[in-house]
C-alpha positions in Angstrom: -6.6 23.2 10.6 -3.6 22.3 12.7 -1.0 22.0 10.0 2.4 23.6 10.2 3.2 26.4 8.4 5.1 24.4 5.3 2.4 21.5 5.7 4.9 19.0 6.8 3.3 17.9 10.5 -0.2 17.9 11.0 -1.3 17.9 15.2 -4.3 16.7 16.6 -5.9 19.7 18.2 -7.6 17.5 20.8 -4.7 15.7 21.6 -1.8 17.7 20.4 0.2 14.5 19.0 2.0 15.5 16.2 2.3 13.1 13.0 5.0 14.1 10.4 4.0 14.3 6.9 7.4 13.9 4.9 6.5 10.2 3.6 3.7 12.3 1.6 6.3 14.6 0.0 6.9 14.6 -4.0 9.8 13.2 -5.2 11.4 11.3 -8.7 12.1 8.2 -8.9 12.9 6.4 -12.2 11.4 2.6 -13.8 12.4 0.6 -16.5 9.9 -0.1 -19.3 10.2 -2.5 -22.4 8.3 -0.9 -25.5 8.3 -4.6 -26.5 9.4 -8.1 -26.0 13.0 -6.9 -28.4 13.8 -3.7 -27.9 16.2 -3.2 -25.0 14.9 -1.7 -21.8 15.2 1.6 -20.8 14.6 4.3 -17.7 12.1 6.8 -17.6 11.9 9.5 -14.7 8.5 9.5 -12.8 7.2 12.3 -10.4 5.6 11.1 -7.6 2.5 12.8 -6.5 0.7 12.2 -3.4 -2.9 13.4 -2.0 -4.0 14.1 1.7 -6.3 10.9 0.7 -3.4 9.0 1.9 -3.9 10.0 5.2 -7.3 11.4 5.5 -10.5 9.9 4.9 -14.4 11.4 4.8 -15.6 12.6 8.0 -18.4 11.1 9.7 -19.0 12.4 13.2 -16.0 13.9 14.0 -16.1 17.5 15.4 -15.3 20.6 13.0 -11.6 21.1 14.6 -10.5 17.5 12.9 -11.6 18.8 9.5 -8.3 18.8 7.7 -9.4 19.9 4.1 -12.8 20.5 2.2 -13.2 19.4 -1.6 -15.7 20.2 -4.2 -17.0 17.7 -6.0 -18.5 17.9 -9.6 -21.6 17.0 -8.7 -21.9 20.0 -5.9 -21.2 18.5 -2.8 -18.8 19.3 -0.4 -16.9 16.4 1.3 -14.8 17.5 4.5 -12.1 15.1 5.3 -10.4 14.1 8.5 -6.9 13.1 9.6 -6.8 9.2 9.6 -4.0 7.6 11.7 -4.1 3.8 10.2 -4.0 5.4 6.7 -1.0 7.2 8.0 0.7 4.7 9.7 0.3 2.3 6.4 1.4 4.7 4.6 4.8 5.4 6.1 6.0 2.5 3.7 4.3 4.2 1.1 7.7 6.1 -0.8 9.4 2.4 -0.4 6.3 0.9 -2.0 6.5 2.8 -4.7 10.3 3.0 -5.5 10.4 -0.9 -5.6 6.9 -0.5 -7.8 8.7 -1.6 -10.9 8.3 -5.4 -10.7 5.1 -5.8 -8.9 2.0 -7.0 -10.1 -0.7 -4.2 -10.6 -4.4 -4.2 -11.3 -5.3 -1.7 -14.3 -8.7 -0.1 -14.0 -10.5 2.8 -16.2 -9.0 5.8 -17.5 -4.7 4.9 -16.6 -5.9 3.8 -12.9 -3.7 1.5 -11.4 -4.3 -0.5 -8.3 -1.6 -2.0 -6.0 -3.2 -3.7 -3.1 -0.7 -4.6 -0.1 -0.8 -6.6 3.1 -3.7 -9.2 1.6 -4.8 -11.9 4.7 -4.1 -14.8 2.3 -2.5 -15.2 -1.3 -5.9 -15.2 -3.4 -7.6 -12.7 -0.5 -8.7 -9.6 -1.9 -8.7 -8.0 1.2 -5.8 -5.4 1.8 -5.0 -2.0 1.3 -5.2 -0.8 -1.6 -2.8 1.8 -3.3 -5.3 3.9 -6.1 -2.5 5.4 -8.4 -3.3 7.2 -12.0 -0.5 7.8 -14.8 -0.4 11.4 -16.6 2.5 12.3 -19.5 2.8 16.1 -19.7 4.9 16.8 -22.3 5.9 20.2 -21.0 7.6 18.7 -17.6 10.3 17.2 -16.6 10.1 15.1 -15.9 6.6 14.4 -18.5 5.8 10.9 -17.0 3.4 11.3 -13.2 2.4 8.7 -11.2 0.0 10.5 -9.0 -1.2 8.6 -5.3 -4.9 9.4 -5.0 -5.8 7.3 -2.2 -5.1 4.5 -0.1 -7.2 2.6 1.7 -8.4 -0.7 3.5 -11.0 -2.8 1.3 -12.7 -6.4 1.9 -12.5 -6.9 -2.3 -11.7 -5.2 -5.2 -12.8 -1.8 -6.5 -15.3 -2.8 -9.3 -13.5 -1.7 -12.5 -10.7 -4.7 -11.5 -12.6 -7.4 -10.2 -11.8 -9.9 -13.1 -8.3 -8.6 -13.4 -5.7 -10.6 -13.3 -3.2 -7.9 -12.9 0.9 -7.1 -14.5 4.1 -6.1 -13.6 4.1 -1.5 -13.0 6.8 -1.6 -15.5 4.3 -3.4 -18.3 1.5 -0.9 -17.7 3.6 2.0 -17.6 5.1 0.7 -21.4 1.2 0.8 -22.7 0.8 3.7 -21.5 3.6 5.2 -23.0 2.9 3.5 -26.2 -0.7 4.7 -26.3 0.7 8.5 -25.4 3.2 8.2 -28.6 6.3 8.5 -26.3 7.6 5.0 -27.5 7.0 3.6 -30.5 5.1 -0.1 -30.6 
């Protein structure tokens, strides 16, 4: 694997470009959320979280020296992913994305999944990339609230659990989902 040693630049061993990794780093940002329609507003802290899915993808026929990372799956395979330059070159946005996530309309799928899809070829296109999010509250952190970035990647429709979605603002889903976690109150 041709990481450096703090993970922050992976290089192409065939090539020897260099691609920086800092738009993949954790930070906190903080989003509004409503508990309802009259209570006033108020900011929660959010870890964000991302994974190498962001900028790797499953390899196909790639040679062993572009493996970048090998996962376990339940079921007993073994998926090795590669390094994937147009889901690292969408994803330099990626931080900005999700700072201004607040206000933007996101599909909700199965078990806190959220769905952001960007850069659609028309205004009722489901094509785009899509940004796979999932909420977690741990209690025991600070901050509790996560928003981790499991994948992104380029799609011709919707992922299956969304397709008669009609979608809502971050800032709504993230107040049901606090709501259903008993950090605000309904």
């Amino acid at each position: 694997m041709a990481f450096n040693n703090d993970k922050t630049t992976w290089t192409d061993p065939d090539t020897n470009t260099a691609y920086a990794l800092s738009a993949f780093s954790s930070f906190v940002t903080t989003y509004e959320i409503k508990p309802d329609k009259e209570a006033e507003p108020f900011s929660v802290p959010v870890r964000v979280i991302f994974s190498n899915h962001c900028y790797s993808r499953e390899r196909k026929d790639e040679p062993a020296n572009q493996i970048i990372d090998t996962q376990h799956r339940r079921d007993g395979t073994i998926e090795e992913r590669v390094f994937c330059k147009l889901r690292w070159d969408f994803c330099q946005a990626l931080p900005m994305i999700i700072e201004n996530l607040g206000l933007q309309k996101c599909l909700a799928g199965d078990r806190e999944i959220i769905y952001r899809q960007e850069q659609k070829s028309g205004v009722v296109a489901h094509d785009g990339w899509y940004i796979c999010m999932r909420l977690d509250y741990r209690e025991k952190k600070d901050p509790a609230f996560e928003l981790w970035v499991r994948s992104v990647h380029w799609r011709q429709n919707r992922p299956v659990d969304i397709r008669n979605h009609g979608g809502q603002k971050f800032r709504q889903l993230l107040s049901q989902f606090a709501k259903k976690k008993g950090v605000v109150k309904p």
